[in-house]
C-alpha positions as CSV (number, residue, x, y, z in Angstrom):
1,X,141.5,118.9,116.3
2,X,141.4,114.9,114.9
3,X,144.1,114.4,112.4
4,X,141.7,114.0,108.5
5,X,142.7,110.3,108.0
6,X,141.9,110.0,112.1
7,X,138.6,111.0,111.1
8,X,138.2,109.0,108.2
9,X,139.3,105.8,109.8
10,X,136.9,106.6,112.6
11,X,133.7,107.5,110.1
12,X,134.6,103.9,108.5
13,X,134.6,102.3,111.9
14,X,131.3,103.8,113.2
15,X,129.7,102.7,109.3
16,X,131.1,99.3,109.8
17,X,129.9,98.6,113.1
18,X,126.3,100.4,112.4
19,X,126.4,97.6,108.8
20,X,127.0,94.6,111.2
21,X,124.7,96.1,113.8
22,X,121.7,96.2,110.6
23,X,122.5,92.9,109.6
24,X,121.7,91.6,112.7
25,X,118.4,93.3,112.7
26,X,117.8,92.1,109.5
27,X,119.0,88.3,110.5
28,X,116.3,88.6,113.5
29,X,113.4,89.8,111.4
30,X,114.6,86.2,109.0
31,X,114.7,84.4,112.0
32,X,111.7,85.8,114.5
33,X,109.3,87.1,111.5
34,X,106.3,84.9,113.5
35,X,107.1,87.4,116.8
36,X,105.2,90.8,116.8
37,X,108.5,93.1,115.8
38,X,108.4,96.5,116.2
39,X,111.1,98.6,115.0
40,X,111.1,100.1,118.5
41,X,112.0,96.6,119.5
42,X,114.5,96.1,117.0
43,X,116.2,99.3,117.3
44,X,116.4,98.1,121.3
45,X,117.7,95.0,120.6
46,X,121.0,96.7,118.6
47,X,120.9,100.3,121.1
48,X,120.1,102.5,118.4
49,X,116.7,104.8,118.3
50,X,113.7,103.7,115.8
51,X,114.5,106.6,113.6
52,X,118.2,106.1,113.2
53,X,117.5,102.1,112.4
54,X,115.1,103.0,109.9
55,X,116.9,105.5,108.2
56,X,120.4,103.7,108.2
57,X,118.4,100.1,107.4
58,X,116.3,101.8,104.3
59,X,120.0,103.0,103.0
60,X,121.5,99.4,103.1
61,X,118.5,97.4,102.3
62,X,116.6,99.9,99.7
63,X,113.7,99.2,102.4
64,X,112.5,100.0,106.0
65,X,112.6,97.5,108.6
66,X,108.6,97.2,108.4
67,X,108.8,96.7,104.5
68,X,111.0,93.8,105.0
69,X,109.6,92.1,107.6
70,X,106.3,92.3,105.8
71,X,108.0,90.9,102.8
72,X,109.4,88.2,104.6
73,X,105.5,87.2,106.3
74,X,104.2,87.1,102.6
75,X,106.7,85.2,101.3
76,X,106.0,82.4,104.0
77,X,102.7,82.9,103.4
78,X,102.9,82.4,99.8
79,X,104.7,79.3,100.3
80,X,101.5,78.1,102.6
81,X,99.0,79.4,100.6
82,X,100.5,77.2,97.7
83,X,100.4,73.8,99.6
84,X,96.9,74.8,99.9
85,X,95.3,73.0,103.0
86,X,95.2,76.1,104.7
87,X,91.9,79.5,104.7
88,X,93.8,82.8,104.1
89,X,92.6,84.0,107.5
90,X,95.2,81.0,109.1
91,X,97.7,81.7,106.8
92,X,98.1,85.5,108.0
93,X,97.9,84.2,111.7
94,X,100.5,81.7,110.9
95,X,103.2,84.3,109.6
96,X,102.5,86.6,112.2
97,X,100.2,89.1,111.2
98,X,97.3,90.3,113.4
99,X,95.1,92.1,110.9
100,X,93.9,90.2,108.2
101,X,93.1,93.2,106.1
102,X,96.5,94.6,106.4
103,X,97.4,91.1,105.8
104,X,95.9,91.0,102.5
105,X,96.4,94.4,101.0
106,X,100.1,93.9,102.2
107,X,100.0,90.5,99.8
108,X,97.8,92.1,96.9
109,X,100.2,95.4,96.9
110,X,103.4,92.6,96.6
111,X,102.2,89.5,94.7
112,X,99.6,91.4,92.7
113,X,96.5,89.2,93.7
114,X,94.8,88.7,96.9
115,X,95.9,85.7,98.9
116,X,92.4,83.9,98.3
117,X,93.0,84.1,94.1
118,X,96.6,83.5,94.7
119,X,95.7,80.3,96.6
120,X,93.4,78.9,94.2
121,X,95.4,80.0,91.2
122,X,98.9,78.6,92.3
123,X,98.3,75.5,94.8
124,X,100.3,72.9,94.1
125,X,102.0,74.5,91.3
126,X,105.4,73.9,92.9
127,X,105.3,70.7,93.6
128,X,108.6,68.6,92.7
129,X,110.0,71.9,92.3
130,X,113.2,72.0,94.0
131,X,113.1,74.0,97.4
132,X,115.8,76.5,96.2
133,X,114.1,77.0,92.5
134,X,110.6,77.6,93.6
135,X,112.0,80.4,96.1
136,X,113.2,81.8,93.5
137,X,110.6,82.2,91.0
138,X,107.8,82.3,93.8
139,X,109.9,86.0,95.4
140,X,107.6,88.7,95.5
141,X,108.6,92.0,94.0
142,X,111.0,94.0,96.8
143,X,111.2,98.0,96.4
144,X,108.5,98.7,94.2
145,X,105.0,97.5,94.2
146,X,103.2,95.1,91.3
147,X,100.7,95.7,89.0
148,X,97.3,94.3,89.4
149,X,96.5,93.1,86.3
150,X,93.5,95.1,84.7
151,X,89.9,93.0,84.1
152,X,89.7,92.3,80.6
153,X,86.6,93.1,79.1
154,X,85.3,89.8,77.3
């Protein structure tokens, strides 16, 4: 029988190591958001099963790994949807997405527009904005999901 603090100390080792293992997973989907990630793949990549990743990665990041990764892909596509010079449908090819109406309801679920009114409503409305500020107020809303703004009868 393990000594209590033996067990401890190993419990905080195995957490630990699972934490840095997550944060990997996490820095790939940041890095490799453009790739077609499966959490299959990304549980290979750190030798854990799909199921364990995603429940140990929704406990540290409030969110599963397909959450994130689809926040990340509409973030960048925010960002190209504002400089404007590029159709919605080469926007979602360009952040990695395949299905153009996951693509969008994805974006309309986060942002709280489609892509199309988001484009033509913000365009150019960062520029001279520094990089670091418009990130900022451009984020879309992680961990719960926006409001679309009622039509207003007129």
């Amino acid at each position: 029988m393990c000594h209590p603090s033996l067990s401890h100390a190993l419990a905080t080792a195995h957490h630990l190591r699972d934490l840095a293992l997550l944060r990997r997973v996490r820095d790939r989907i940041d890095r490799e958001y453009v790739q077609p990630l499966d959490v299959e793949a990304l549980a290979r990549g750190v030798n854990m099963s799909a199921g364990h990743l995603s429940r140990q990665f929704k406990l540290a990041y409030g969110e599963s790994p397909y959450t994130y990764l689809m926040t990340r892909r509409i973030e960048r596509a925010m960002a190209l949807l504002r400089r404007g010079d590029l159709s919605v449908t080469e926007v979602c090819f360009a952040v990695g997405c395949s299905s153009l109406g996951t693509f969008s309801s994805r974006f309309t679920e986060l942002v709280g527009m489609p892509p199309s009114v988001y484009r033509d409503q913000e365009a150019h409305t960062t520029d001279g904005m520094p990089a670091c500020v418009a990130k900022q107020v451009t984020r879309p809303v992680r961990n719960r999901q926006a409001r679309v703004a009622e039509p207003q009868p007129a």
